[in-house]
N, C-alpha and C positions, 0 to 999 in steps of 0.2 A: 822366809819371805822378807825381802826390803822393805823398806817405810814407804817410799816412791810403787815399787811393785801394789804393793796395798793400798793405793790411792789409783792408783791405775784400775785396777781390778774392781776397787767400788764404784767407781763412774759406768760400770755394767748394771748397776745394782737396781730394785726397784722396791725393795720388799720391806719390810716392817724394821728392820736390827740396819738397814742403811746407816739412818742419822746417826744412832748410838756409836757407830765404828767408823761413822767419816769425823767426828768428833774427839775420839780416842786417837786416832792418825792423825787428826790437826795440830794435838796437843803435843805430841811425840815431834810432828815435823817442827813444828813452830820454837819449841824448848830450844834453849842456850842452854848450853853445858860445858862444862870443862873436858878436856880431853879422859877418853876412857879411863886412859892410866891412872888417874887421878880421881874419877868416880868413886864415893864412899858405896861399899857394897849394899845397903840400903836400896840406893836412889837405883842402880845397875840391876837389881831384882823389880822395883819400880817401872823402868823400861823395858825390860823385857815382859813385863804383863802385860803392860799397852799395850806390844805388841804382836803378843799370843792374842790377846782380845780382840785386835783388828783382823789377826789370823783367822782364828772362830765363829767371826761375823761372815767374813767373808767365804770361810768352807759352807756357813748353815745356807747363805744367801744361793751359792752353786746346788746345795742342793735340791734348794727350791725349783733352780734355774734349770740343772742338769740329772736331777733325778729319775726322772723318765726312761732317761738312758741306760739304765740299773734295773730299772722294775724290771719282774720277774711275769710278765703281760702275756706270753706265750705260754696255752694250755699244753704245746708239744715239748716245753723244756728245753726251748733253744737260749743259749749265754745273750743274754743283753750285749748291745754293745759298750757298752759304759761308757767313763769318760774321764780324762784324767784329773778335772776339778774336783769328782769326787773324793779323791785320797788325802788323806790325811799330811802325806809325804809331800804334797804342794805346797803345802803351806808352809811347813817345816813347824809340822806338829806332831806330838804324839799324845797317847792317852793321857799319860801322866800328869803332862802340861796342861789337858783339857779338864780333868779332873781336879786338878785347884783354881778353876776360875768358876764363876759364878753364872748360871744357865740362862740370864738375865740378856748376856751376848748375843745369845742366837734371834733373838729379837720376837716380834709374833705373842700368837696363843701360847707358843710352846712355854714360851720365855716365864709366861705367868702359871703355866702351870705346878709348881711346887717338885721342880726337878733339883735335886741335891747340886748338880752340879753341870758345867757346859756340856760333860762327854755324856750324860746320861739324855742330854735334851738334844743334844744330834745324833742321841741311837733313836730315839725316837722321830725326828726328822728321818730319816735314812727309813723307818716303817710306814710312815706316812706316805714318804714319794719317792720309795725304791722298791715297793710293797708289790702288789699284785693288780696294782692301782699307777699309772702313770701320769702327770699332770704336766699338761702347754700351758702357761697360762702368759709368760711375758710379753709372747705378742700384743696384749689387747692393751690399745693405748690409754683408756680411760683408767686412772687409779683409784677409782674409789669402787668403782668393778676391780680392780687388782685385789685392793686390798682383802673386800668382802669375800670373795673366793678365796684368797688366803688365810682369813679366818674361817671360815668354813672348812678349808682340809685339816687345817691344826688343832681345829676344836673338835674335831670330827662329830662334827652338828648333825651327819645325816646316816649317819651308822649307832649300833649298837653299843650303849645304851640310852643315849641321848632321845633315837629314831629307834623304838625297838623293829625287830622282824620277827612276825610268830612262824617260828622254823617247822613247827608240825604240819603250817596250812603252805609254806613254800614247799615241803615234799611231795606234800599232794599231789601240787601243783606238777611240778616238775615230773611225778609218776603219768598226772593224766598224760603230759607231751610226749612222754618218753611209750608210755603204750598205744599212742597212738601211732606213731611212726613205727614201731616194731609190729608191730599188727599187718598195717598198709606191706611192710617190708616184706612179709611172711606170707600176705594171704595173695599179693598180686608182685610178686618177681619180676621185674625188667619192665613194671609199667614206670612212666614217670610221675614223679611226684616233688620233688625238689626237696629233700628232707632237710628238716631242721638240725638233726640232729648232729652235735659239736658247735652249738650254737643254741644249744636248748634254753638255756636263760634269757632270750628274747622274749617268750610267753610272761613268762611274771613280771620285767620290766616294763610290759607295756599293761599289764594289769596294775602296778605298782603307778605307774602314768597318770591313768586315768583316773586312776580312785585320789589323786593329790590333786589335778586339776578339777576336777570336781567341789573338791574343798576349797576351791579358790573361785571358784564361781563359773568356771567356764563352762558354756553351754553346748561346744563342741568340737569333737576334735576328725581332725580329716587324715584320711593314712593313706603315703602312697610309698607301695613300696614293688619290686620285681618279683621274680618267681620265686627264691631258695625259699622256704622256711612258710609260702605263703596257705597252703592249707591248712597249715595248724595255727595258724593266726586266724584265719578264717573261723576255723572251729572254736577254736579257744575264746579269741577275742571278741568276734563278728557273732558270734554264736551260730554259726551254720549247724544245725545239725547233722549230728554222723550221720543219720541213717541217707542220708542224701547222697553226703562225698562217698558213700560205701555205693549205692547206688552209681552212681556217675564210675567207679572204677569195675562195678560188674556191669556195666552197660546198658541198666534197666533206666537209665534216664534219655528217652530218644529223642532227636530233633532241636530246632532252635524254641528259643521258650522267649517271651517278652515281659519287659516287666510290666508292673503294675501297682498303682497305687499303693494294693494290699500289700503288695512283696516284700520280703525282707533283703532284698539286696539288688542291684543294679541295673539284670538281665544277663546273669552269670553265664546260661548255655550257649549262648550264642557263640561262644569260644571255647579252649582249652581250659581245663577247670582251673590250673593255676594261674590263668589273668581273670578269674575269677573279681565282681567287687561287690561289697556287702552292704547295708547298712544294719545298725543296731541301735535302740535307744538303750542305752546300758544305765543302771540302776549300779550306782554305786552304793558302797557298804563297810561298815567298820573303820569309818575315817578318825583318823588319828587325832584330828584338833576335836573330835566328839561333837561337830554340828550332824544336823538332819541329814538325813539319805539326800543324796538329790540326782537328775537321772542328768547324764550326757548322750548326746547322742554322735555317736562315731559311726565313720562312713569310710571303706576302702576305697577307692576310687578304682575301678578297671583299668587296668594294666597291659600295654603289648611288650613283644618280646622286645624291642628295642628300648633297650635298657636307658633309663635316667628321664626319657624324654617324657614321664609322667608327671616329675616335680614340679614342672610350670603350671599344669593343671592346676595340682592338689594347691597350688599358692592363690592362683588364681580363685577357689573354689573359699578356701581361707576368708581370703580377701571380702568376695562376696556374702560370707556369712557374719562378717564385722560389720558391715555397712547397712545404715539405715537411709535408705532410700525413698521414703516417704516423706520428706519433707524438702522446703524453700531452698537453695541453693546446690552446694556441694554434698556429698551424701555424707554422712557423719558417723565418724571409724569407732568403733568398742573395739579396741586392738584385745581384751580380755573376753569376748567371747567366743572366741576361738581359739583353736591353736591346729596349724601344721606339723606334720611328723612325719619324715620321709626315711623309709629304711634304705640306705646304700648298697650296692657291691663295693669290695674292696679295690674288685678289679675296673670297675665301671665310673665308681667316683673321680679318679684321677684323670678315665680314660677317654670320657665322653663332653666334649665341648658345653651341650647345654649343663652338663655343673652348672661352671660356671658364669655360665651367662644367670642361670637362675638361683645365684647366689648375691648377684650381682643387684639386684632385683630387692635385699633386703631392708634397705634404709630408704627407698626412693618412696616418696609421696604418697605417689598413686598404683604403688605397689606394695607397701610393706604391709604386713600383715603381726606385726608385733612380735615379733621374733619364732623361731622356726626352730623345731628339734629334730636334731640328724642325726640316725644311727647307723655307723656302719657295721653291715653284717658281714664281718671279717673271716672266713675262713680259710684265709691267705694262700688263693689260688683264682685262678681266672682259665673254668673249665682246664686245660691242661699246661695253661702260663705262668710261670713261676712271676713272685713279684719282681722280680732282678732283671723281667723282660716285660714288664709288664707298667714299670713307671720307673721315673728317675729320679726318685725322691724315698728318702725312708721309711716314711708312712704313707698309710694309703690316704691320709688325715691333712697333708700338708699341704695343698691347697686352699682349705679353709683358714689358714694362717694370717693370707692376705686378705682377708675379710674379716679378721681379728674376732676370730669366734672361738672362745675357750675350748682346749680339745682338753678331751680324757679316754687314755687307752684304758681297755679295761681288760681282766684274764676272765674269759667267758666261764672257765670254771673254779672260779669263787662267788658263789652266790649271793653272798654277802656284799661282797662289792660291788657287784654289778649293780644291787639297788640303790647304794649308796652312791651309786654315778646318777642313776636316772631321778634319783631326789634330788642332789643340787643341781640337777641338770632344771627340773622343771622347776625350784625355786630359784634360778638365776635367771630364767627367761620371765619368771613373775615379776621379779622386781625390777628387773634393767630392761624389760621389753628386749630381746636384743636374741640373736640364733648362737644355739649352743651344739655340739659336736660330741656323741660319745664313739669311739671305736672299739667297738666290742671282739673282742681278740679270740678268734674259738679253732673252728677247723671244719672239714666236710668230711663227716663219716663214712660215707660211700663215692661211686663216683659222680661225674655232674648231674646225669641226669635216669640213674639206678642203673641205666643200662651199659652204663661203662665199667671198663675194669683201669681204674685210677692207678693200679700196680705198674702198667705199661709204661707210663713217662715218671710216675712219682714212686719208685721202688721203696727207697726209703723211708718215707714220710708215712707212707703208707703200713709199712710192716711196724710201723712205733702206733699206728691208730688203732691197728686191732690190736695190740695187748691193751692198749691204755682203757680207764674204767671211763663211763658216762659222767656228765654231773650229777644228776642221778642218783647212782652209783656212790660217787667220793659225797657225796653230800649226805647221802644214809648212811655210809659206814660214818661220816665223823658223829651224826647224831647219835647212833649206838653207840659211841665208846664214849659218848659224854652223856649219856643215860636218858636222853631225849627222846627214844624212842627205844622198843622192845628188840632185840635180835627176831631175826625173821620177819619182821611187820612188814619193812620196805618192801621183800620180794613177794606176800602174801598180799599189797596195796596191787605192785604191777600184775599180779595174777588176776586180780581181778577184775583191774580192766582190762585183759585181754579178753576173758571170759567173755566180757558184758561185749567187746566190738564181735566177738565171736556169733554173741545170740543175737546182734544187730545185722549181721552177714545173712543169715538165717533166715531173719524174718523178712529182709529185702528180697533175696531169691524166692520166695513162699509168694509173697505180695507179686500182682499184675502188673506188669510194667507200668510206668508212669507215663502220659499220654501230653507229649505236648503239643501247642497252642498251633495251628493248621498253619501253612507258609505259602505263599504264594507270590506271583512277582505283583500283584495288587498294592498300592500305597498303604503302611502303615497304621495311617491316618485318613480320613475324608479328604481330599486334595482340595484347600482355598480353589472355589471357584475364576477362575481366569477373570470372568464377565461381570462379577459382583461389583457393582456401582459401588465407587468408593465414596465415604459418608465424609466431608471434607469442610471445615468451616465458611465460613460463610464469609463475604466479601469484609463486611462489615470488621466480622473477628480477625480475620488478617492483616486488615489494615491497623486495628488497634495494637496485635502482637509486632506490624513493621515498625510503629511508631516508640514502643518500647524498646525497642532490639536499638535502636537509632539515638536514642536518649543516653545522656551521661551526668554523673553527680556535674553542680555550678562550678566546683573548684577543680574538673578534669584538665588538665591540656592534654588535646586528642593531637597529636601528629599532622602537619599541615597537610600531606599526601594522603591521608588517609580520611582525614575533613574532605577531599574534594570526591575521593572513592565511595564514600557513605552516601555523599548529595545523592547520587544515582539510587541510592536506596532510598532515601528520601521521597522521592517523588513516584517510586514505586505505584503507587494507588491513586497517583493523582492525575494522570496521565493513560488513557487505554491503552496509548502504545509504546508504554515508558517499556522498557526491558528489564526483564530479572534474569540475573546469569547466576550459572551455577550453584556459587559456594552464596547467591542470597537464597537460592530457591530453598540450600541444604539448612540453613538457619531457620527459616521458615517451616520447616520440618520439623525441626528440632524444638521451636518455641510451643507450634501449635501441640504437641505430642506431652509435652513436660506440664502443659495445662490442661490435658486431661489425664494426666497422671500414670503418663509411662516415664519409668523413670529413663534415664540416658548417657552411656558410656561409651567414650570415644578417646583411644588413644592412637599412637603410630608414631613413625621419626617425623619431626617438627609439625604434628598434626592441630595445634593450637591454631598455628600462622596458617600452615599449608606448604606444603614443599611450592606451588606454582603461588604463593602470597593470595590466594581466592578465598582463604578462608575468615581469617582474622576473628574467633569466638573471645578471644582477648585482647584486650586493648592496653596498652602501656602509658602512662603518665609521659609526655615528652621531655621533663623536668623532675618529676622524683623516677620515674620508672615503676609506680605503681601499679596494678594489675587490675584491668575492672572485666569482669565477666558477664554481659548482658544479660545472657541467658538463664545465668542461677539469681537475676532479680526481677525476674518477671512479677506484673501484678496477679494474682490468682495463677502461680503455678503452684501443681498440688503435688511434683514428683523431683529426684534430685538432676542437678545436670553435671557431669564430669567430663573436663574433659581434660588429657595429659601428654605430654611430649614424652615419647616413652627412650629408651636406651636405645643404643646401635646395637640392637639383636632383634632376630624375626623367628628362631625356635620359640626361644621362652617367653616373649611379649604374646604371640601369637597362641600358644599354648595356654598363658595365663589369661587373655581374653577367654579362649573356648571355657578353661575352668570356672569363671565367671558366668557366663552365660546359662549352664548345667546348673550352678547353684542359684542364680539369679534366672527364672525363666522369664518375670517381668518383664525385666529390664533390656531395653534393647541395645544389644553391645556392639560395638564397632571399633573393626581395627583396619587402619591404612598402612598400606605401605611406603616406603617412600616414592618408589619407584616399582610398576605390579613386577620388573625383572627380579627383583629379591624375596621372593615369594618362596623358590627356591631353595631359601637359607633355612625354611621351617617346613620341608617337602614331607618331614618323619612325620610332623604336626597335621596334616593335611590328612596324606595317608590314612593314620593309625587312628587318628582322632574327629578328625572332620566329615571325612566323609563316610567314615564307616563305623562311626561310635553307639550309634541307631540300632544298623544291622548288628553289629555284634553285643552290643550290650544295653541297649534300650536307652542308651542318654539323647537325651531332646537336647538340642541349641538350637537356640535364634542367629547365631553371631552373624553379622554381618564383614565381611571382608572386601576393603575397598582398594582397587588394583588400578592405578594411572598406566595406561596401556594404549598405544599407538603409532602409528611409522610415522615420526615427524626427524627424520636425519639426523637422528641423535645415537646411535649405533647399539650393537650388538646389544648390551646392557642397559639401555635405556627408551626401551621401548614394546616390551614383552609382558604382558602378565599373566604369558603359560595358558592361553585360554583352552587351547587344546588338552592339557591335564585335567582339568578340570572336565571337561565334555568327556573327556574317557574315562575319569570316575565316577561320571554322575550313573546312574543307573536306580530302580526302585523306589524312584522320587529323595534320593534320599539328599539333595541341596535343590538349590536353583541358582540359574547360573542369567544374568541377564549383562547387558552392553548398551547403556541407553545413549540418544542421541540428541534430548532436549534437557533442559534444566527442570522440568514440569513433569517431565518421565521418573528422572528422577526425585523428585518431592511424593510422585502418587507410588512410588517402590518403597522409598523409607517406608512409607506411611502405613503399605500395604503391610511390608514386612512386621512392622511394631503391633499390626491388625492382628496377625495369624500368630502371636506368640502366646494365645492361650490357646489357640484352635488345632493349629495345623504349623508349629513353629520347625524350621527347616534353615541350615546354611543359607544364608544367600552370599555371595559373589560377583561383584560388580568390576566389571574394566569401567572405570573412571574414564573421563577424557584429560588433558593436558590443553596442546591448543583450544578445544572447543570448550573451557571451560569459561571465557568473554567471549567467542564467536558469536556474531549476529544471528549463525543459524541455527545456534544452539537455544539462545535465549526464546524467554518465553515473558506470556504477557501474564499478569495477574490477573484477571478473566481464566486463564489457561488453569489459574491453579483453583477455581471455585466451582467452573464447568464443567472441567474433564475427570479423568478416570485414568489407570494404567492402562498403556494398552501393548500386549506381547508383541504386535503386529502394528506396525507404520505404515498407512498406502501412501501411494505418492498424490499427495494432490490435487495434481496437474491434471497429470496422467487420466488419473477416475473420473476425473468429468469428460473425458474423451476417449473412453478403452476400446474404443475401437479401430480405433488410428495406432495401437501400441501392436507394436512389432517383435518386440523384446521387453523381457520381462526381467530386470536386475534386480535380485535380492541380494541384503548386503548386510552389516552388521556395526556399529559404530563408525568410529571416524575416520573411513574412507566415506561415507554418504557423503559428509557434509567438501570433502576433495571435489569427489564429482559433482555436486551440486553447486559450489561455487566456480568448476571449469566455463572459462566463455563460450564454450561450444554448448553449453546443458542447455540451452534456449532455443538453441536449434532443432535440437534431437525428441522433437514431440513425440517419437515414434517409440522411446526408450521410456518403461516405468521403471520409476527407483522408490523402490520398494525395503522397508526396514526391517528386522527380527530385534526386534526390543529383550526380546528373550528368549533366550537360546534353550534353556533345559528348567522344567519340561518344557519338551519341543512342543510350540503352538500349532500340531497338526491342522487344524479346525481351522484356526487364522490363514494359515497360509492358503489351506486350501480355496477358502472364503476368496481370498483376494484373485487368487491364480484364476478361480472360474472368473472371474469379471475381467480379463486381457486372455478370454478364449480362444479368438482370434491369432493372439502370437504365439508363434513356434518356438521363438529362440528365448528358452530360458535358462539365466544362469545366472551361479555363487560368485560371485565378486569380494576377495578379500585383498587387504592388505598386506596381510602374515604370506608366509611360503606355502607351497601347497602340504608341502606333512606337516605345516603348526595351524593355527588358525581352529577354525568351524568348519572348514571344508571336506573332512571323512565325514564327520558326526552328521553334517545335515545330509551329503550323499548317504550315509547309512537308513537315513529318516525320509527318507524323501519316498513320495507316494505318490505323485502323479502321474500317468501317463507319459507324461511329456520328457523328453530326456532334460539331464541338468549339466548344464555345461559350465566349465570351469575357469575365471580370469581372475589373477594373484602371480606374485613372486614365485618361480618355481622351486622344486626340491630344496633345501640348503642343510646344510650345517646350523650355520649361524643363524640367529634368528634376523639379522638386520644389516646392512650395510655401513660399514666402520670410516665409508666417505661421501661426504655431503652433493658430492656434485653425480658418483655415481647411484644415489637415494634419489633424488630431484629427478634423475632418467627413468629411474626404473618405475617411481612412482607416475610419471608423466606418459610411460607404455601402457601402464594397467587403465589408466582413464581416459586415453585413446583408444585402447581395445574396447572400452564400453560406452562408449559413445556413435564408437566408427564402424564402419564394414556393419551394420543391420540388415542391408538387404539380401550382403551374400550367406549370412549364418539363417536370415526368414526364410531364404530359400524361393 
């Protein structure tokens, strides 16, 4: 190699033996010398040490860099791809040459450890990280995380004997997983089960987990992970007992089952038993720094099949187990007493957009959660997709690169290493706070889901898995021929626990079936009364919380625009007929709430400001840019207030709300959208999680989801918040879906909702307004907010002091009211009630009814929306619809689109539907 080449080459470098060899290359380049010819042989054996030594530096430096590429990480025996920095021949080196230079070159732990010479200390480099262990680590920018991680593999701090592993209680171990899955394999044939097995060293790594973060004080850890491998994590880890999963596969467990206080896990039957989710409080033991037992309590979170889109959850859930929400301000993070731990697919990691997004998620504010442990459960297939179809990247790992998250591949069958990954794994997340990545390298023993025959697309791969042995297996024979254990023990261990799942099969079949919890389409829960007077403070207290919300430190400069915007809050209470719009009424909710001690979380895209500028919960310095937040300085608030501008994504933010809310039930959480049309972007999230998280697995939320929704000739994409998805899966009480149309409707909603989150806590769903968020007719008076109550049902009232003059009866649902209400014809049209649904699900049968019999008289009743006739409220409420009376239909007909993409023909179509409701009364009264 040139002197130039080798200065080249180190400007790649990042690792310990750098300095030492850009220093020996400076000296070489920098030297005056007389022409070779003339060199005394001395000084010419002199330079060529230099620069063998810069040589050396540079091969040990690649290895670090490129060793990965060599390790031997593949349980099936596939050739690494290597790389050509490794060889010796690059450098224009051989043994010989490495063998008289001094082992001090290679730089590092290595360098210090008392190696005779450079070529003995890069065999040993070359075991370190071309081993059965492969190491990323150059991505991550920070160096002093470099460095530490590179003392850590070179000392090999977290392997034997440094870290011992007691190898008799790791066979055990490994025997109970291995007889559980052969058991399951044996006793029920082509049911599914997702088996672990080529992949069995997950059980002890995540026992090896738990009992280290334990020792570190956490007090819990959250797991979310997909279906492979997850009932014997269940069993193993969760502590499910057998006798249940053996149950559940003979069939003696019938019906949905709910959980409960008592239960030890989430409301498992309500689904398939592998998105089963658990809790445990686990009792650690045997910890290696020798402090006291101490318990963790670990929680699977419930899982559906659409793969990855759990991980926003479990962060989200993270998240709220950090936070102390009981006090003044901002809630205040203990990023150590928790920890995330998300098992990957190989196939799914790479393949599934929220990854990403919810990786994205790890350094932000009001999202991180003190770094995150990733295990990909690698058995290098994707159901029948090879990886070479399946991403376009080498590893299923290198995505997390750009998030500069230390990876380690590992070969799921060395046992050894795999713990020694999941130890530096959770002491690099202890000490740098920061998400660590191991990829655990194994295989799928059968096919994806037993009932396959994996031979049809994977001929090959497959005929190499049945001759090859278990870990299991290779791990008991190496014990026996290193005298660690007896010849025969191992398979005398599995015998008998097949024996004991055997006598467990037994006594389940013997035993009465298990009887679950009766089902019915009945709520739940007791359903919050509709009519319950809401208990509301008092003229007095509001005015004091308007007057703090409105105050700023002496030395603030508040924004002249927004000085003149506040006066109108100002005078709030001073005035009977001053007006509170929207985003004041929403503060006012928010203060009165956090001072009786519900705590309050609110994020969304620009949800600080407000996508329409109605909110402003933070205030900016007009000269420093300082941040002042009213609401986390309230006098006598006794809960936290948060609120955050969250990332351009609506799966994972949307996701990590829900998970918050399940672990926080207190606390009332709230997530807006920018626009309710991107709701959309997280439809998996809705689906899998929101509306159906209850029914299928007993988790409670309060979350609250807030949707700007309305035809104001902004087009297709900006004016939608899907209300109709929502009405089509609402069912069994299991959200509520409201559309308010004053600023006082919505303060007695928050308020309601923050009510019922220890009683009767349910999704709620709100279309937001946009225009009507300063409309006159939106606005309400401060009287409005200490007198009134929710009400599901709006009469018109005009109309009600005259119903008998009402000819037509208009029901209608947000912001088309306040259209027809301010058309100059609405004056005229005495004969017309306009009539509100404040809330759409549960439908306020009782309300409507109430109101219908008081305009008995009129024949012509009808749904009036703004949406098309397939989007909207308009099937839902014909489905619910109970009177007599027929219900006739004015709205946007059929479409595609949900809106029209030009302004002049929106302004038409809107100006038809409020002529139709105005006009022609006599000939529809008949």
């Amino acid at each position: 190699m040139t002197t130039t080449a080798a200065v080249d080459r180190l400007e790649e470098f990042y690792g310990p033996n750098a300095g030492y060899a850009q220093e020996l290359i400076e000296r070489q380049a920098t030297a005056t010398a007389p022409p070779v010819t003339e060199l005394p042989r001395a000084e010419l054996s002199a330079s060529a040490e230099v620069s063998a030594a810069a040589a050396a530096a540079a091969l040990a430096q690649s290895i670090r860099l490129f060793g990965h590429l060599a390790a031997r990480i593949d349980p099936l025996g596939s050739e690494p791809p290597g790389d050509p920095h490794l060889d010796f021949g690059a450098y224009g080196l051989r043994e010989d040459s490495l063998a008289h230079l001094p082992a001090s070159v290679v730089g590092g732990a290595v360098a210090r450890a008392n190696f005779p010479n450079a070529l003995e200390a890069i065999r040993r480099l070359e075991q370190l990280y071309c081993g059965s262990t492969g190491y990323e680590i150059a991505h991550v920018e920070d160096p002093d995380e470099r460095a530490w991680l590179v003392d850590a593999i070179e000392q090999e701090r977290f392997r034997p004997p440094h870290d011992p592993v007691d190898e008799r209680e790791l066979l055990d171990r490994l025997t109970e997983v291995s007889a559980f899955e052969r058991f399951l394999h044996r006793a029920y044939p082509g049911q599914t089960r997702f088996s672990v097995e080529g992949l069995g060293m997950l059980i002890p790594m995540l026992d090896e987990l738990i009992t280290d973060v334990a020792a570190q004080g956490t007090r819990s850890v959250l797991l979310g992970m997909a279906h492979r491998g997850r009932l014997n994590v269940l069993a193993h880890v969760l502590g499910k007992p057998y006798a249940r999963i053996v149950a559940e596969f003979e069939g003696r467990e019938a019906g949905p089952r709910r959980a409960s206080s008592e239960s030890t896990d989430e409301g498992w039957a309500g689904d398939v038993k592998y998105h089963a989710g658990a809790r445990r409080a686990y009792q650690s033991s045997d910890l290696r720094d020798g402090t006291d037992r101490r318990t963790v309590n670990v929680v699977m979170a419930p899982n559906p099949s659409h793969l990855e889109f759990v991980n926003p959850v479990v962060e989200g859930m993270a998240r709220a187990t950090t936070d102390d929400r009981h006090r003044r301000g901002p809630a205040l993070q203990d990023e150590k007493a928790s920890l995330a731990v998300l098992i990957h697919g190989d196939a799914s990691f790479p393949g599934q957009g929220v990854v990403a997004e919810t990786l994205n998620l790890a350094r932000l504010r009001g999202y991180s959660t003190g770094g995150t442990l990733h295990l990909i459960a690698n058995n290098q297939l994707g159901f029948t997709t090879e990886p070479r179809d399946g991403r376009s990247t080498l590893y299923a790992s290198d995505l997390a690169k750009g998030f500069e998250m230390p990876i380690v591949h590992v070969n799921a069958d060395d046992p050894i290493a795999c713990l020694a990954a999941i130890r530096l794994a959770v002491a690099y997340r202890a000490r740098f706070s920061e998400d660590f990545l191991i990829d655990l390298i194994g295989y799928r023993r059968w096919g994806h889901n037993e009932g396959d025959d994996p031979s049809f697309t994977q001929p090959r791969t497959y005929a190499t898995i049945e001759k090859k042995q278990t870990v299991r297996e290779g791990f008991a024979s190496d014990l026996v021929k290193r005298g660690v254990v007896r010849e025969g023990d191992p398979e005398a261990f599995l015998k008998a626990g097949l024996d004991e799942f055997q006598r467990i099969r037994e006594s389940v079949r013997s035993a009465p079936p298990s009887v679950a919890d009766s089902h019915s389409n009945a709520p739940l829960t007791p359903a919050l009364s509709q009519r319950e007077r809401e208990v509301t403070p008092t003229w007095e207290r509001l005015k004091a919380l308007n007057n703090a919300l409105v105050a700023f430190p002496p030395d603030f400069n508040l924004h002249p625009k927004l000085d003149r915007a506040l006066q109108r809050r100002r005078v709030a209470f001073d005035r009977p007929d001053a007006p509170i719009d929207w985003g004041h009424a929403e503060t006012l909710a928010f203060a009165s709430l956090v001072t009786e001690g519900v705590p309050i979380r609110l994020t969304g895209q620009d949800t600080v400001r407000g996508t329409f500028s109605q909110r402003h919960l933070a205030f900016y310095d007009a000269k420093t840019g300082a941040p002042f937040t009213p609401l986390s300085s309230l006098p006598e608030q006794r809960a936290s207030f948060d609120v955050y501008n969250s990332p351009l994504s609506e799966s994972a933010t949307l996701g990590f709300e829900y998970g918050y809310s399940i672990q926080a039930p207190e606390t009332l959480v709230l997530w807006e959208a920018q626009y309710g049309d991107f709701i959309d972007g997280a439809q998996v999230i809705v689906d899998e999680f929101i509306v159906s998280g209850q029914a299928k697995w007993g988790l409670i939320s309060g979350l609250v989801v807030l949707l700007p929704h309305a035809w104001e000739g902004q087009g297709p994409d900006h004016s939608s918040g899907r209300l109709e998805r929502f009405l089509e899966l609402a069912a069994e009480d299991n959200i509520r879906v409201a559309n308010c149309t004053t600023a006082a409707q919505y303060y007695f909603l928050l308020r309601r909702q923050a009510r019922s989150l220890g009683t009767d806590a349910r999704p709620l769903v709100v279309m937001t307004p946009k225009s009507l968020l300063r409309h006159p007719l939106a606005a309400s008076r401060a009287s409005d907010l200490v007198e009134g109550r929710f009400a599901p049902v709006v009469d018109d009232p005009n109309a009600s002091k005259h119903p008998h003059r009402v000819k037509r009866v208009v029901l209608c649902s947000g912001h088309i009211w306040a259209e027809v209400e301010a058309d100059k014809r609405r004056g005229q049209a005495e004969d017309v009630a306009l009539v509100r649904i404040e809330q759409l699900y549960p439908f306020p049968t009782e309300d409507v009814a109430e109101v219908l019999d008081r305009y008995s008289q009129a024949r012509d009743v009808v749904w009036l929306q703004e949406e098309p006739r397939n989007m909207g409220a308009w099937t839902f409420v014909e489905r619910h619809w109970g009177d007599t009376r027929a219900l006739r239909y004015i709205g946007r007909p059929e479409r595609a689109s949900p809106a029209e993409g030009w302004s002049e023909a929106h302004a038409a179509e809107q100006q038809r539907i409020i002529t139709e409701t105005l006009e022609g009364v006599r000939t529809h009264a008949g």
